[in-house]
N, CA and C atoms as an extended XYZ file, in Angstrom:
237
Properties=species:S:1:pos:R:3:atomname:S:1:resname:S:1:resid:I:1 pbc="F F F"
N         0.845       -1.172        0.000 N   UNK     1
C         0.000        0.000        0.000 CA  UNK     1
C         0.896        1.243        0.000 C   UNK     1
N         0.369        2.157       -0.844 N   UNK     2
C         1.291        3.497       -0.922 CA  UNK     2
C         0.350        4.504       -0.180 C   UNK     2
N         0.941        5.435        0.022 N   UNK     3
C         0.048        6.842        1.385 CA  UNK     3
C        -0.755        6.060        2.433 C   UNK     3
N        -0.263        5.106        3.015 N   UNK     4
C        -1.539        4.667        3.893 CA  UNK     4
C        -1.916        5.556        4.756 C   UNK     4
N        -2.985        5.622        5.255 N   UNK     5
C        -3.898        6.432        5.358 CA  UNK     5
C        -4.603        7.758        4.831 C   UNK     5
N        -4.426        7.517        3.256 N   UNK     6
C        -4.984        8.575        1.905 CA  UNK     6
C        -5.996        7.819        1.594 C   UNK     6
N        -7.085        8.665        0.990 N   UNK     7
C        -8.287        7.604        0.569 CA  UNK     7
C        -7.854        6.726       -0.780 C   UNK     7
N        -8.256        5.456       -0.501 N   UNK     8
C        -8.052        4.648       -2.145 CA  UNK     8
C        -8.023        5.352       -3.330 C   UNK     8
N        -8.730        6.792       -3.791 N   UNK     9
C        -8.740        7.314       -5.601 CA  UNK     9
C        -7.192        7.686       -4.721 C   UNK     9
N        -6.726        8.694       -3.592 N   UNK    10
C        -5.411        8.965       -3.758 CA  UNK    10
C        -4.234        8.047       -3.967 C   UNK    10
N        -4.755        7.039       -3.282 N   UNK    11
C        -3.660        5.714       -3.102 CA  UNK    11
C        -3.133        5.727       -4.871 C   UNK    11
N        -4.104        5.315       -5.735 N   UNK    12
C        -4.315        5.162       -6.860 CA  UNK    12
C        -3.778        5.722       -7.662 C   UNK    12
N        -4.052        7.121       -7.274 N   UNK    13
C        -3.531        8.138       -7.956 CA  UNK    13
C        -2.221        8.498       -7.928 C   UNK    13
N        -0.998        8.279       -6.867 N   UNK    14
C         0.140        8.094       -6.637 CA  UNK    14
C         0.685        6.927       -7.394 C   UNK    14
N         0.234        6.170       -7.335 N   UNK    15
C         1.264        4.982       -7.986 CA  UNK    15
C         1.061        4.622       -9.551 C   UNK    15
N        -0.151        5.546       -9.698 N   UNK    16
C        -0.309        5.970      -11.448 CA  UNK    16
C         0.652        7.082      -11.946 C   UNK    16
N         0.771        7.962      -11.012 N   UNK    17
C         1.666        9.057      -10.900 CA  UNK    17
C         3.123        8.505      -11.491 C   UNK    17
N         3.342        8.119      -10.299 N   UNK    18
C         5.058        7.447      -10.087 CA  UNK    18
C         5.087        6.321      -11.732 C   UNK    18
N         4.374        5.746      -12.084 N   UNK    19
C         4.841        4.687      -12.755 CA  UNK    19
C         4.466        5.440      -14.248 C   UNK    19
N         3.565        6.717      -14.139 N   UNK    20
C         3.911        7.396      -15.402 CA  UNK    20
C         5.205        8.258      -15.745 C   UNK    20
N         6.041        8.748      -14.793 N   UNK    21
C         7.314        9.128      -14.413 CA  UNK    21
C         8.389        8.372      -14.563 C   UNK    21
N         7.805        6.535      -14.472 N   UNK    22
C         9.182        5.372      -14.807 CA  UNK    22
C         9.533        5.065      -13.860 C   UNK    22
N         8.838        5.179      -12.592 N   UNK    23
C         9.285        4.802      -11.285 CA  UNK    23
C         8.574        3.456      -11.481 C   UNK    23
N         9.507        2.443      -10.826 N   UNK    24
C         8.994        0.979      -10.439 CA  UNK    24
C         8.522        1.045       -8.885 C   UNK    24
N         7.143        0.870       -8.806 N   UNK    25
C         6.553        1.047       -7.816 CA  UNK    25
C         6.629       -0.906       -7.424 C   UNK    25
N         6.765       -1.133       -6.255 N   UNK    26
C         6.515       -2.732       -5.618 CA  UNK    26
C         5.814       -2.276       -4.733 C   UNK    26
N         4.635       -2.992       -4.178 N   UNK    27
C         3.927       -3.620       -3.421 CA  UNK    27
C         3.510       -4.329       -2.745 C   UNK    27
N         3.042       -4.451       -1.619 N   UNK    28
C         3.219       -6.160       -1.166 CA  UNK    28
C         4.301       -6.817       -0.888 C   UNK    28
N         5.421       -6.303       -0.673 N   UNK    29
C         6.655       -7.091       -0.753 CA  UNK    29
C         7.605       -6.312        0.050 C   UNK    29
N         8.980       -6.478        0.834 N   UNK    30
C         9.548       -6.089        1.988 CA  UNK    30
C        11.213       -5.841        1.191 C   UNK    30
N        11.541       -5.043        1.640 N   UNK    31
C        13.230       -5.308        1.200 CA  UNK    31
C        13.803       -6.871        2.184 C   UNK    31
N        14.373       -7.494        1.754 N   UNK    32
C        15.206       -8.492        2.399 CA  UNK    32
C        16.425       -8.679        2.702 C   UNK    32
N        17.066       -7.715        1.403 N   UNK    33
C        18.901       -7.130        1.680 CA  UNK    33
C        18.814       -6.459        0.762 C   UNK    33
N        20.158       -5.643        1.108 N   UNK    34
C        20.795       -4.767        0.795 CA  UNK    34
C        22.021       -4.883       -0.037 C   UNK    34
N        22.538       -4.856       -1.088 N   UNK    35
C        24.151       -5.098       -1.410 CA  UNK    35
C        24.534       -3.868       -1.851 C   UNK    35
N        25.864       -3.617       -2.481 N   UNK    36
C        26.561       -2.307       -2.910 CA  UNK    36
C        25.395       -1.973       -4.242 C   UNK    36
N        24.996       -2.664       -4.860 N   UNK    37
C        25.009       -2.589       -6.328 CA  UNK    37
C        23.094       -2.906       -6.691 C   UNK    37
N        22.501       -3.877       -5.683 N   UNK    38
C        21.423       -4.085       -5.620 CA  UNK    38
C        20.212       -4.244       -4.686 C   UNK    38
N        18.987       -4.625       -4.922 N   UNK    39
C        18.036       -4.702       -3.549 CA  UNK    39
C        17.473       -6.066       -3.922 C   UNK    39
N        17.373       -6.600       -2.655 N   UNK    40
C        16.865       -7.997       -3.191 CA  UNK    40
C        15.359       -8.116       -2.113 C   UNK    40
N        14.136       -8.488       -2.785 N   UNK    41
C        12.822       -7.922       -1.985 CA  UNK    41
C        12.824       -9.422       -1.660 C   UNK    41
N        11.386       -9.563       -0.297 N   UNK    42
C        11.011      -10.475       -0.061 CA  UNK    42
C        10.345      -11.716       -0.947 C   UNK    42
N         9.756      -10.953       -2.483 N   UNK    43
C         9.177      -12.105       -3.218 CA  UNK    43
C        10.201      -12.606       -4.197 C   UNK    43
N        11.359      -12.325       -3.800 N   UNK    44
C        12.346      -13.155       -5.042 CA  UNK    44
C        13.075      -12.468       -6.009 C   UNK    44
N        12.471      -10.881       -6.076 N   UNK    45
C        13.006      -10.163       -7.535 CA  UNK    45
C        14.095       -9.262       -6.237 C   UNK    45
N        14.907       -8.885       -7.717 N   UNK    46
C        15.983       -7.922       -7.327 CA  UNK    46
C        16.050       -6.971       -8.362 C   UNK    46
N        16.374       -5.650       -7.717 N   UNK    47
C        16.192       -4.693       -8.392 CA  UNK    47
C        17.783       -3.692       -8.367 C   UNK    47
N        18.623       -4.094       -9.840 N   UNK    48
C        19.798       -3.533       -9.788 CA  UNK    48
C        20.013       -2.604       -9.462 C   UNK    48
N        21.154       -1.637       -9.089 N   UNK    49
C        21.543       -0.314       -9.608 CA  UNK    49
C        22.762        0.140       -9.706 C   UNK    49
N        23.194        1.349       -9.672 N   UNK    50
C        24.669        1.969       -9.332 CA  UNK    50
C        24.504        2.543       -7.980 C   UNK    50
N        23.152        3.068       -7.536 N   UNK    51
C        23.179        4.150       -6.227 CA  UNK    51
C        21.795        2.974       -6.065 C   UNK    51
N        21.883        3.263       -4.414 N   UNK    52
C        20.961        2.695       -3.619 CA  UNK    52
C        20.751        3.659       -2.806 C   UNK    52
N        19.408        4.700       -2.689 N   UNK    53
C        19.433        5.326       -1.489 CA  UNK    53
C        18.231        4.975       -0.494 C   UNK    53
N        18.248        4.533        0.426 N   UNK    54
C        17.631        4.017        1.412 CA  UNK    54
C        16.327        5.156        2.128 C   UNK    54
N        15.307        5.478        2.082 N   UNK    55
C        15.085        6.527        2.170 CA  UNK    55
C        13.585        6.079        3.226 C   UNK    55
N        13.654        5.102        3.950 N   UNK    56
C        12.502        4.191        4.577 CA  UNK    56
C        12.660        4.273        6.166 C   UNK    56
N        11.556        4.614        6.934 N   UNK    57
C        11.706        4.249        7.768 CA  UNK    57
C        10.234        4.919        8.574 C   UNK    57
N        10.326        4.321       10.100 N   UNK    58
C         9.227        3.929       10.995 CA  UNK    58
C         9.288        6.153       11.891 C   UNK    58
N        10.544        6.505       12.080 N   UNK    59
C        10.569        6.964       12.371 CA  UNK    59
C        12.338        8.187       12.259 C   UNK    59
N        12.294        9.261       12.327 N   UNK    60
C        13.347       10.169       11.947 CA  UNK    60
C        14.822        9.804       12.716 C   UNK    60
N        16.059       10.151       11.911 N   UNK    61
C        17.104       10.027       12.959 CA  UNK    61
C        17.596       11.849       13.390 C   UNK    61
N        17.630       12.004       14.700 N   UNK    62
C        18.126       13.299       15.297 CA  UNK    62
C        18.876       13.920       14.437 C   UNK    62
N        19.189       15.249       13.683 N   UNK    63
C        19.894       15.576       13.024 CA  UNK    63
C        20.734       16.417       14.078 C   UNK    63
N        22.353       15.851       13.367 N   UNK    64
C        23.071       16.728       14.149 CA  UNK    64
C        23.063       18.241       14.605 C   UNK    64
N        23.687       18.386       15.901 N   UNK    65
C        23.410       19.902       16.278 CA  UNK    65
C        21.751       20.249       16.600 C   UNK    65
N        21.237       19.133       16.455 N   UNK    66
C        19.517       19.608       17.519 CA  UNK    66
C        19.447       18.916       18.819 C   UNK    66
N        19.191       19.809       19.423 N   UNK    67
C        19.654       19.382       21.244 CA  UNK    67
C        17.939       18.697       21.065 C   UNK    67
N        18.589       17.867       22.119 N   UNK    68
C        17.676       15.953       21.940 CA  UNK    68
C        16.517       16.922       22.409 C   UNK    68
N        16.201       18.018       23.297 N   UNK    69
C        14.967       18.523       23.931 CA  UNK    69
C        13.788       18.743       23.239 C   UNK    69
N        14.787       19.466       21.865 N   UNK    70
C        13.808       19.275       20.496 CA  UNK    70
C        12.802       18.910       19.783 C   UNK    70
N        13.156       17.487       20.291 N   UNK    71
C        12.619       16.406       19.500 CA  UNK    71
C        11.840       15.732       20.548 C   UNK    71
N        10.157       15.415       19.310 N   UNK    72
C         8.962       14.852       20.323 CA  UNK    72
C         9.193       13.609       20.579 C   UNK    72
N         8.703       12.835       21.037 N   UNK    73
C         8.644       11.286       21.112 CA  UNK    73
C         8.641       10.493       19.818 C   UNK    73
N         7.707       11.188       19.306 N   UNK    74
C         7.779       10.169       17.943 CA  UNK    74
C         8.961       10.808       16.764 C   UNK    74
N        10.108       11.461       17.271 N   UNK    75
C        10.982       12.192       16.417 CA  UNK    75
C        11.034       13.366       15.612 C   UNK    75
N         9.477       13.641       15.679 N   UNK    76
C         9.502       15.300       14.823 CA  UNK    76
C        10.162       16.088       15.813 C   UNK    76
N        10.280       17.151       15.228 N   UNK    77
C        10.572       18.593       15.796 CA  UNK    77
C         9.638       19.345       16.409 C   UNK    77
N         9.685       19.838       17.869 N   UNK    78
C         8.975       21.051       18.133 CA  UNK    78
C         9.507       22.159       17.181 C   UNK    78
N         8.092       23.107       16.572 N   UNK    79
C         8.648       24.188       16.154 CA  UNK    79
C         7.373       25.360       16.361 C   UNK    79
């Protein structure tokens, strides 16, 4: 699922988006590793490259130079 929690036409509408742009959108499926050069997902396919940028996650990492007080529980920023 892409935007979860967007209504289904948006869901839709993003990954029509992206794949009219040439983006390979996957679904349903988990990264499983990582190598220099490729990604290898949970259903078996691997997806080459030269650059891998990792750009996933549950929650933010502290950016340097922001005093930890900053930052809420779930990692945003007070601002």
């Amino acid at each position: 699922m892409l935007l979860k929690g967007f209504s289904a036409a948006s869901q839709a509408y993003a990954v029509s988006a992206l794949r009219d742009k040439g983006v390979e959108v996957h679904l349903g499926t988990a990264v499983k590793e990582i190598t220099e050069n490729s990604v290898h997902l949970s259903d078996g396919s691997k997806i080459e490259s030269d650059t891998v940028i990792w750009a996933a996650g549950l929650r933010a990492n502290l950016l340097r130079g922001i005093p930890p007080e900053a930052a809420l529980p779930n990692g945003r920023l007070r601002v």
